[in-house]
Residue frames relative to the residue before (quaternion, step in Angstrom):
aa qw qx qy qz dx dy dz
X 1.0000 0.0000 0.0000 0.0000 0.00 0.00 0.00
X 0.0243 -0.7058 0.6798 0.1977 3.68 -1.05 0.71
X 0.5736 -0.5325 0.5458 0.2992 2.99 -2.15 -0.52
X 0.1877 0.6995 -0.6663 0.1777 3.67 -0.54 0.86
X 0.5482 -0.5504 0.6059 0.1718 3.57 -2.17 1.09
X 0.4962 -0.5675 0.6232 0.2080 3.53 -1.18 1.03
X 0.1364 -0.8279 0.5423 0.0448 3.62 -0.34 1.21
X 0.7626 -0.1311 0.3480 0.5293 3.69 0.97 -1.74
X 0.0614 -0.7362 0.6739 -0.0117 2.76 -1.24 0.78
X 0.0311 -0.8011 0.5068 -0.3168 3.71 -0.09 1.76
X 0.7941 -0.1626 0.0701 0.5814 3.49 -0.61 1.00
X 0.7022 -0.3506 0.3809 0.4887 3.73 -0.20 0.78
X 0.6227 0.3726 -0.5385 0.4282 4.37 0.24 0.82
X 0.2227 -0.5472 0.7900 0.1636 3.66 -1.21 0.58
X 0.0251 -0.7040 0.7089 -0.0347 3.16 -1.06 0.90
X 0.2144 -0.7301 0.6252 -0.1737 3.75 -1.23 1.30
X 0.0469 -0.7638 0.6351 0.1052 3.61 -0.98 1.00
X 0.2683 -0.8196 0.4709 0.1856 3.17 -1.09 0.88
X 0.8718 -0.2004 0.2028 0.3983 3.58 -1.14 0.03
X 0.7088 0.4240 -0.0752 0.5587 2.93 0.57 -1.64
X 0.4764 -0.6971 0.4470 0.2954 4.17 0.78 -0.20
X 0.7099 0.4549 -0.4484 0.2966 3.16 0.85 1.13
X 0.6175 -0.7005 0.2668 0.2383 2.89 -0.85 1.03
X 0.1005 -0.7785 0.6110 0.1023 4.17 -0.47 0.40
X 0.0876 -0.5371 0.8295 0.1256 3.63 -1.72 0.44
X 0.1590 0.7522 -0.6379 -0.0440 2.67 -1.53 0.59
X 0.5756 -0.7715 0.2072 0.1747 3.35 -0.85 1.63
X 0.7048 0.4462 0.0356 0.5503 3.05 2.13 -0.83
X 0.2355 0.7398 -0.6248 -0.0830 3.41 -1.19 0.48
X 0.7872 -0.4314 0.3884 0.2083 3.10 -1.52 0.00
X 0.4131 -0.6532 0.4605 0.4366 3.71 0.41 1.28
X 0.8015 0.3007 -0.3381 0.3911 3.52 -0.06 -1.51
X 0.7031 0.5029 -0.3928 0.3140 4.00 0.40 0.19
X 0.4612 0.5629 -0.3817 0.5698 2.93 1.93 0.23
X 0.6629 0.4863 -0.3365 0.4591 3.48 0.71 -1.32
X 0.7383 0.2837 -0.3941 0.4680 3.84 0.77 0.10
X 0.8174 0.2087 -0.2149 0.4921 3.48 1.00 -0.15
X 0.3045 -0.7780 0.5340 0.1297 3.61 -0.35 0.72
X 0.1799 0.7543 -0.6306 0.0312 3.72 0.33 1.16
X 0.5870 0.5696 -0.4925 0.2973 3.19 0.19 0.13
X 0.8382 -0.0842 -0.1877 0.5050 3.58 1.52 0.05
X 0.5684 0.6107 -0.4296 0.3456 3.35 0.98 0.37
X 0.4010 -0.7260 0.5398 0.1436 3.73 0.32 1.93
X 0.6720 0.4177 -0.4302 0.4346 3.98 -0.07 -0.86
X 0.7371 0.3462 -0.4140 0.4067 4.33 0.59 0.40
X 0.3692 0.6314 -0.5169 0.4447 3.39 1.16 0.63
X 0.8502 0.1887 -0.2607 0.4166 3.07 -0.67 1.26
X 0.4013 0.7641 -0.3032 0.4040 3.39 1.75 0.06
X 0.3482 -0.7446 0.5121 0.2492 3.70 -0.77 0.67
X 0.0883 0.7214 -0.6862 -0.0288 4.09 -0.84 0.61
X 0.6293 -0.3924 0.6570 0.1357 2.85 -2.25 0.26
X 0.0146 0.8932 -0.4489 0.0209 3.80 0.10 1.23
X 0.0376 0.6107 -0.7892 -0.0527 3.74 -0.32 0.49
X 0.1831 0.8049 -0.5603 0.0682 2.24 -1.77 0.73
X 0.0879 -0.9733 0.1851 0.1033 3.88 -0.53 0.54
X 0.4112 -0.8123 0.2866 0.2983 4.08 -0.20 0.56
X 0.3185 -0.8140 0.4837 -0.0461 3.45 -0.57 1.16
X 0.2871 -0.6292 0.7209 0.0456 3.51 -0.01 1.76
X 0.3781 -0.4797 0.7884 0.0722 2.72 -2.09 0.97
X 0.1472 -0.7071 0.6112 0.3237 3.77 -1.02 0.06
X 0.3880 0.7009 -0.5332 0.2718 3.73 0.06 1.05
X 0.7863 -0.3812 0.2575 0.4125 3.61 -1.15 0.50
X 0.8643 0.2208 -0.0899 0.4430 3.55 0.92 -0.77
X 0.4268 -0.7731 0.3893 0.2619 3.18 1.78 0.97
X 0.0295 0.7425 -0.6636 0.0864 3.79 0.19 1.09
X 0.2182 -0.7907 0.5719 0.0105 3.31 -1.42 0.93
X 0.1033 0.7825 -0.6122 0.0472 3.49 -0.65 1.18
X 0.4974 -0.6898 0.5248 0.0368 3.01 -1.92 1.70
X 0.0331 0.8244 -0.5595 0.0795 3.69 -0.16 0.96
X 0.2723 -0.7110 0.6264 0.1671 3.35 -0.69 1.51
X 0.5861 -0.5806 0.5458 0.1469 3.23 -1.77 1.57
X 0.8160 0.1233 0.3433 0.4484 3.06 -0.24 -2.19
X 0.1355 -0.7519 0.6451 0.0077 3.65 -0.84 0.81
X 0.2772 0.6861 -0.6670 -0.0862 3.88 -0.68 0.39
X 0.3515 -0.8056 0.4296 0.2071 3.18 -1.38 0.07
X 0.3692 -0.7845 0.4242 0.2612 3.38 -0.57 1.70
């Protein structure tokens, strides 16, 4: 798990900065981390610190697409 700020949530990407200052989008989450956090509309977690697990998802296709899907949300 790292540490990274809730930044946005925009066209289906949650985006999240992390410690280290980089920045992630990630297309996915976890029903049950939604079902405790509503980013998709609760505005008062924008800017909120969490505990991220999280994991990357090869596509098997000619151009190896990669999608980031957040596991687990806690809050620090």
């Amino acid at each position: 798990m790292e540490e990274a700020v809730f930044m946005s949530y925009k066209d289906g990407y949650y985006k999240f900065l992390f410690d280290g200052g980089e920045e992630m989008v990630f297309e996915e989450v976890h029903p049950r981390a939604l079902k405790q956090f509503d980013l998709k509309n609760d505005k008062s977690l924008i800017g909120k610190s969490f505990r991220v697990s999280f994991v990357e998802i090869i596509e098997d296709s000619d151009d190896d697409f990669v999608i980031y899907r957040i596991e687990s949300l806690k809050p620090l």
